[in-house]
VMD Tcl script that draws the C-alpha trace (Angstrom):
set ca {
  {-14.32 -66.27 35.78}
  {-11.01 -64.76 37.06}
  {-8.75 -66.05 39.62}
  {-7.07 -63.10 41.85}
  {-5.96 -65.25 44.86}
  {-8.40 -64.21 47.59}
  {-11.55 -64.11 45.09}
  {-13.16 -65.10 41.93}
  {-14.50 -62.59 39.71}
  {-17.39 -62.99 37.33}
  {-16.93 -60.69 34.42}
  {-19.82 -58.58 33.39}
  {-20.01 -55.57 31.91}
  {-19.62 -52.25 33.57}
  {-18.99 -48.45 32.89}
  {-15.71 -47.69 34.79}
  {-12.68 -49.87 35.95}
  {-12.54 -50.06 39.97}
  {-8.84 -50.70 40.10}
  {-8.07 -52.84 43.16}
  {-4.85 -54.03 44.67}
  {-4.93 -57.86 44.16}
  {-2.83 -60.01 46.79}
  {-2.01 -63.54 45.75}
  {-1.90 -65.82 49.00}
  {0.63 -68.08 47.97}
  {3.25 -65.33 46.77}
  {2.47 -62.55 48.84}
  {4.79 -60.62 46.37}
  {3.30 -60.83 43.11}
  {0.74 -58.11 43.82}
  {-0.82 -56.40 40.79}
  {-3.55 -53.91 39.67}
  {-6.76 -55.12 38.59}
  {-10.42 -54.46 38.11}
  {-12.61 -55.58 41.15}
  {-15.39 -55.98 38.58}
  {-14.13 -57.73 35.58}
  {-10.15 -58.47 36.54}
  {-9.00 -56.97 33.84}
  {-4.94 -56.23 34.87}
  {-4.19 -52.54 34.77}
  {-0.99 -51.37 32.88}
  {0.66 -48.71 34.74}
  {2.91 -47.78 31.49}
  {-0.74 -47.28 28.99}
  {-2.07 -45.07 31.67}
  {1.26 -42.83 32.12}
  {1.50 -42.94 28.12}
  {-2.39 -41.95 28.19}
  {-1.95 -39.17 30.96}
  {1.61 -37.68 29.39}
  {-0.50 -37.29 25.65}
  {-3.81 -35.97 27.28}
  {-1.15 -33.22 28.82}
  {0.67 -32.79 25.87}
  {-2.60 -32.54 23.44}
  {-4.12 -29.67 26.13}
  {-0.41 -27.84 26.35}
  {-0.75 -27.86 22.29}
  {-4.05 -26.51 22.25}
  {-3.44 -23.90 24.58}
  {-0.23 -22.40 22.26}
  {-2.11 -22.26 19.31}
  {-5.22 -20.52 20.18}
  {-3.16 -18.13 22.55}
  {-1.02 -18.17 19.39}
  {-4.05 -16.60 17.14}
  {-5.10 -14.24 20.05}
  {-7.54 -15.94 21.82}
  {-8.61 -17.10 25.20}
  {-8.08 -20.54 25.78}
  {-11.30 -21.81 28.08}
  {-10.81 -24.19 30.97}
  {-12.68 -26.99 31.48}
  {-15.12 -29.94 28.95}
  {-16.76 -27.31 26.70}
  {-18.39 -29.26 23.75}
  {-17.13 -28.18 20.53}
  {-15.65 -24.70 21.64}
  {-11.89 -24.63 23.15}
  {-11.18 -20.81 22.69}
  {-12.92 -17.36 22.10}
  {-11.58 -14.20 20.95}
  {-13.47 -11.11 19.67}
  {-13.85 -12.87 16.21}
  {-13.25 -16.25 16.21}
  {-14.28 -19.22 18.30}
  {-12.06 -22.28 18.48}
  {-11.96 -25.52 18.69}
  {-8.04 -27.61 18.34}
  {-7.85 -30.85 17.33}
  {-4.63 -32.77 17.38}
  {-2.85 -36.52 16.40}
  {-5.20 -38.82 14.48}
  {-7.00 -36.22 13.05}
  {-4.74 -34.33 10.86}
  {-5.02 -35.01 7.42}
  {-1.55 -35.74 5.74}
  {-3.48 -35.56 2.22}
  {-4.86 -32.09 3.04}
  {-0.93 -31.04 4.05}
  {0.62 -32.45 0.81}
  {-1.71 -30.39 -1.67}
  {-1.42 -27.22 0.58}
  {2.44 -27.23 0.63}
  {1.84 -28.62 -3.33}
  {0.84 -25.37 -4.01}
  {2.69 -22.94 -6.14}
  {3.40 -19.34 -4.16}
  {4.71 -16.30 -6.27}
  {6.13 -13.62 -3.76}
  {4.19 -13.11 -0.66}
  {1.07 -15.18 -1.83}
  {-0.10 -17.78 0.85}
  {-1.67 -21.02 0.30}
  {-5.16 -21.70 0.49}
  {-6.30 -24.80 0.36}
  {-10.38 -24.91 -0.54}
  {-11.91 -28.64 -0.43}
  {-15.36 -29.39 -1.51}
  {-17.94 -31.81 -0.41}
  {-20.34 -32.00 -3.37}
  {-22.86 -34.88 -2.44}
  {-25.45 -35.01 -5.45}
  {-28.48 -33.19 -6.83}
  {-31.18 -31.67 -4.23}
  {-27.67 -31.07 -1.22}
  {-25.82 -28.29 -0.96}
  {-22.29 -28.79 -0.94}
  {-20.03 -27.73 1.66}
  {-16.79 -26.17 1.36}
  {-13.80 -26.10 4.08}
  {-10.85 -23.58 3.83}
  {-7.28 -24.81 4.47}
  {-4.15 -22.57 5.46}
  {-1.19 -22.74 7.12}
  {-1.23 -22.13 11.17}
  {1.92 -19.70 10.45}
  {0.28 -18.29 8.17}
  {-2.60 -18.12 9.92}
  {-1.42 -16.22 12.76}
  {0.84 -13.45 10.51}
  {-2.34 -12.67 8.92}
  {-5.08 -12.59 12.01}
  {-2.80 -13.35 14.95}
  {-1.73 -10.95 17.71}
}
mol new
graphics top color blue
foreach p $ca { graphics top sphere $p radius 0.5 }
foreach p [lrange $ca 0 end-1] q [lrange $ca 1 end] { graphics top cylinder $p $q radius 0.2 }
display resetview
């Protein structure tokens, strides 16, 4: 149970935070965020951190596939962030860029006005079919295909 001056809250689990001003009655200034459900304290800084990256990831996405010529498309779709005559998109940014995949497509040796192209093979065993992603550059990307 959690003390938060004018009530005691059971924890229990729950889907969403329902962030509450909390009063203490003996130091009416030491008033805080918390969760009327499990009184869990908020932290103003993680959510302005949290809202400033989720802004910063969209702004991102938006350059690049406006970047290759495409429409960027509003709103949750699943798996599909942009659309242009031949491509469909979907950005990804942060945790899931592969620093391994950058190091061997940079490692790669370019004569004149080759371009890198990184191929990297899932082969899984006898009786699957492997699968095969293609790596390249954005810059490159974009001279090539790009508008």
């Amino acid at each position: 149970m959690t003390e938060l001056g004018w009530a005691t809250v059971t924890p229990r689990k729950h889907v969403r935070h329902q962030w509450a001003m909390t009063f203490d009655v003996n130091d009416p200034s030491a008033s805080r965020w918390a969760c009327s459900v499990c009184g869990k304290a908020r932290d103003l800084g993680l959510a302005r951190r949290s809202r400033n990256n989720g802004k910063r990831g969209r702004a991102i996405q938006r350059q690049r596939i406006v970047g290759l010529g495409g429409t960027n498309l509003a709103g949750n779709n699943e798996n599909l962030d942009g659309i242009s005559a031949l491509f469909a998109f979907e950005s990804k940014s942060g945790a899931s860029f592969s620093n391994r995949y950058w190091s061997w497509l940079k490692g790669i040796p370019l004569r004149g006005e080759q371009i890198g192209v990184l191929i990297v093979t899932d082969a899984p065993g006898p009786g699957r079919k492997a699968r095969s992603v293609v790596i390249i550059d954005y810059d490159d990307w974009k001279d090539l295909h790009g508008e």
